[in-house]
C-alpha positions in Angstrom: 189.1 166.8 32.5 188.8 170.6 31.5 186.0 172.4 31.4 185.4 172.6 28.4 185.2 169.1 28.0 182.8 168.3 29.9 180.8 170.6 28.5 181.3 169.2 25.4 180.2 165.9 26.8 177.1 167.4 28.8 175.7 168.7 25.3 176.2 165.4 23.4 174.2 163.5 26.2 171.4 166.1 25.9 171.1 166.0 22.1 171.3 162.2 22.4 168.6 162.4 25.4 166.7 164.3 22.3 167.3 162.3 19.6 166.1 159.3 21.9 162.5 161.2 23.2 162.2 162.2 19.4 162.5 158.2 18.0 159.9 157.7 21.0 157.6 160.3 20.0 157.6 159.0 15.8 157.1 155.7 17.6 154.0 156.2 19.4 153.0 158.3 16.4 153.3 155.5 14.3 151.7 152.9 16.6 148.6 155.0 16.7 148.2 156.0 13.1 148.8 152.2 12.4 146.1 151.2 14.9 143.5 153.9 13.5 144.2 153.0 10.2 143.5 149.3 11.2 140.2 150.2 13.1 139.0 151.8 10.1 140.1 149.1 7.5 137.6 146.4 9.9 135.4 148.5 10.6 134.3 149.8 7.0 134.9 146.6 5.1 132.5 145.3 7.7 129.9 148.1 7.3 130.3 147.8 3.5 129.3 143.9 3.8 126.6 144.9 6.7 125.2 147.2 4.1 124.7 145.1 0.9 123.2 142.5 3.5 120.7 145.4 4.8 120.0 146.2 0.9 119.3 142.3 -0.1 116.9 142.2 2.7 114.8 145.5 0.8 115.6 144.4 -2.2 113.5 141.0 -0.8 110.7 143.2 0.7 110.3 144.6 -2.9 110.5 141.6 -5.0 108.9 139.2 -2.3 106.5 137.5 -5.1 103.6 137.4 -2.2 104.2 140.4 -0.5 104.5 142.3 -4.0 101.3 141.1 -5.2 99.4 142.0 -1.9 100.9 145.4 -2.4 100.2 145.7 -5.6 96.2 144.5 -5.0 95.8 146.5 -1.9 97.3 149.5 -3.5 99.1 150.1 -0.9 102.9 151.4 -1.0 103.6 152.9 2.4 106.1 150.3 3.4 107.8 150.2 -0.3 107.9 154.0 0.0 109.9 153.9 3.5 112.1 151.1 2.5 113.4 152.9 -0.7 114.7 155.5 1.7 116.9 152.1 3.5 117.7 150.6 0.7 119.2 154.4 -1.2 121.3 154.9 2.4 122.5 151.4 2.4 124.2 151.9 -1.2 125.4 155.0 -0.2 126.7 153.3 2.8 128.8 150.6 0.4 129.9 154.1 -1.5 131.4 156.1 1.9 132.7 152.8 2.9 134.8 153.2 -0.3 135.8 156.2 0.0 137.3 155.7 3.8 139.1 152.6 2.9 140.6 153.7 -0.4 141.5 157.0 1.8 143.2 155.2 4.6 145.0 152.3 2.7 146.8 155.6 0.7 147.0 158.0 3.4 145.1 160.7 1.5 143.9 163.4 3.9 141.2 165.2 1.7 139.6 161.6 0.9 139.1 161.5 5.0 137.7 165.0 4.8 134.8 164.4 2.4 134.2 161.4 4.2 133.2 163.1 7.3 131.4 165.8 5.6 129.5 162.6 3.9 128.9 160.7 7.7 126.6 163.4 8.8 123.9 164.0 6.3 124.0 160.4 6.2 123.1 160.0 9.8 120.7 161.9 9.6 119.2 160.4 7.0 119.6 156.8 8.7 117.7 158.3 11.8 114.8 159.7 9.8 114.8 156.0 7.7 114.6 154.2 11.4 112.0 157.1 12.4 109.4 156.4 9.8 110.2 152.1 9.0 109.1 152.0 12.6 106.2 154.0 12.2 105.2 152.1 9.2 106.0 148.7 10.0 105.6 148.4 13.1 102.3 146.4 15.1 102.5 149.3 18.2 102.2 151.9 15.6 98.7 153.4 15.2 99.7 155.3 12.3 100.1 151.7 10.6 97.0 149.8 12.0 94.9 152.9 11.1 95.9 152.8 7.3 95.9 149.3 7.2 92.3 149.2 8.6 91.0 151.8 5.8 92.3 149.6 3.2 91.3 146.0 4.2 87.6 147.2 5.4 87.3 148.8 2.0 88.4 145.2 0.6 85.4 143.9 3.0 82.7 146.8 1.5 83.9 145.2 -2.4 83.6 141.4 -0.7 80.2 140.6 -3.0 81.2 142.6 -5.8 84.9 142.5 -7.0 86.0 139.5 -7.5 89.7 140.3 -7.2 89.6 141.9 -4.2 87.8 139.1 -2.5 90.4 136.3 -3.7 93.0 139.1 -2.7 91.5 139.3 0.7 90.9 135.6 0.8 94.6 134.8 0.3 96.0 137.1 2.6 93.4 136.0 5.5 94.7 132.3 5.1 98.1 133.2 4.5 98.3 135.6 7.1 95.7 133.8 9.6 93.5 136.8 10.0 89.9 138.0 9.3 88.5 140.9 7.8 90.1 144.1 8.5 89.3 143.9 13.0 87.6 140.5 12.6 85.0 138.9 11.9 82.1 141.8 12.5 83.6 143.4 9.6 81.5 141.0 8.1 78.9 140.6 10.1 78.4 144.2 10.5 78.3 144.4 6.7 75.5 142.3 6.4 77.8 139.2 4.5 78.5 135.8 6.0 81.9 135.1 7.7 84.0 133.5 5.0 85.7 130.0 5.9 89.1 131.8 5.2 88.1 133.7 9.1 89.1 130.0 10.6 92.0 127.8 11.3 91.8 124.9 8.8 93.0 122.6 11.1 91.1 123.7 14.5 87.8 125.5 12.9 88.5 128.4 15.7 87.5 131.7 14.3 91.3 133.7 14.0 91.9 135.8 16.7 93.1 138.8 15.2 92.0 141.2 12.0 94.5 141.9 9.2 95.4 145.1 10.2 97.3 143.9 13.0 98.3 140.7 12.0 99.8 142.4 8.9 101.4 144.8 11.1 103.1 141.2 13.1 103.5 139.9 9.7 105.8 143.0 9.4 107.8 143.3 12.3 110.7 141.2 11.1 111.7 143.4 8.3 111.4 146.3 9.9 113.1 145.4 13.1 116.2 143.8 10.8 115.7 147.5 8.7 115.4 149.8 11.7 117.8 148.2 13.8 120.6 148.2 11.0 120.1 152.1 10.2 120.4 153.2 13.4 123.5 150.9 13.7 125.0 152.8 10.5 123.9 156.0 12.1 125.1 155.5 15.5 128.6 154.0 14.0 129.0 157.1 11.7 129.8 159.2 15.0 132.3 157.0 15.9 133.7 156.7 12.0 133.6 160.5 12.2 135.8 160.8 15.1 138.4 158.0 14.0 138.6 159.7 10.4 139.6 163.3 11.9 141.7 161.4 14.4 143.8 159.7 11.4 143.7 162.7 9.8 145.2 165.0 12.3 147.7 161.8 12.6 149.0 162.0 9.4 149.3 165.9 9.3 151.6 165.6 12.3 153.6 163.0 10.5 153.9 165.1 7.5 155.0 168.0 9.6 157.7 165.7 11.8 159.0 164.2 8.4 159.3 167.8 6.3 161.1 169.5 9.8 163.1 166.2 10.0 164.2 166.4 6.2 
């Protein structure tokens, strides 16, 4: 064999050595494009149903017939006010998740760019909801218990005058299983007898608690299903951030290994 021939054959096994690192580059590149692609698919369809779950549960907390009218009486719209921010980020939640899963089932680059740049305002806006539901709706919170007490003692200062608010406070003290705003020297203190709504119908023992904090309990499971699920959406919109620029940058090397391969 000449020399020339075998350099002839040395140069055919390196382009072939080439060719065969070049198939398992596209390969790999194709396995993880596929695999983001898939992680986002789950993951958003997921967040999308997690989201119209999170807004039927405020959509409940506004249209709660009891709750509403409570509300409504007490004139008090803290915890409507805090849930409209939920309930607004949960709908935009259903929107972004959308956007991602339209962008990744057609590979479009720009849709994955403006959903990023929609991830973070929106986290931050999830934070601040989880910030202020558990401020207002939560028993620990003194900024709660304090608001709540100026309203329901005010309800015990009407108790011999306005009708309404006394069959308002009446209701919510045997529905709730509370008395007065801190008990029963609300009443007491006020110069007015303890009403029978104060006891347990069944035992006759004087309720424990006043409404302000048993209205605060009476709370707690809305806003620990509300809180928890927008610091879930806020939490997972740092990881949807870094999975949408890592499919993105995926695809551009694609595009750029096709167009150089072509």
């Amino acid at each position: 064999m000449t020399s020339h021939e075998r350099g002839r054959r040395s140069t055919s096994s390196d382009s072939d050595l080439d060719n065969y690192q070049v198939l398992i580059y596209w390969h790999k590149l194709d396995k993880s494009v596929l695999h983001t692609r898939w992680f986002l698919l789950v993951s958003y369809v997921f967040r999308a149903l997690y989201a119209l779950f999170t807004f039927g549960i405020c959509m409940w907390v506004r249209f709660d017939l009891d709750f509403r009218e409570w509300v409504k009486a007490l004139n008090w719209y803290t915890y409507w006010y805090v849930t409209y921010v939920i309930t607004l980020a949960s709908l935009c939640e259903v929107a972004l998740s959308g956007l991602v899963i339209w962008a990744v089932l057609y590979r479009n680059r720009s849709g994955l760019k403006a959903s990023v740049w929609c991830m973070i305002p929106l986290a931050i806006v999830e934070i601040v909801a989880a910030s202020l539901i558990v401020l207002y709706g939560s028993e620990e919170s003194e900024t709660l218990t304090s608001d709540l007490y100026d309203v329901f003692i005010d309800f015990v200062y009407r108790w011999d005058t306005d009708p309404e608010a006394k069959a308002t406070l009446k209701q919510i003290m045997e529905y709730v299983g509370c008395c007065g705003a801190d008990g029963s020297d609300d009443f007491i203190n006020n110069l007015k007898p303890v009403p029978f709504e104060c006891r347990d119908p069944i035992t006759g023992a004087e309720w424990g608690y006043g409404c302000m904090q048993q209205l605060a309990w009476y709370l707690e499971p809305w806003t620990a299903i509300l809180a928890s699920s927008a610091i879930f959406f806020a939490a997972s919109d740092s990881l949807g951030v870094w999975a949408a620029l890592k499919l993105r940058r995926k695809l551009k090397l694609q595009r750029d290994e096709q167009e150089e391969f072509l």
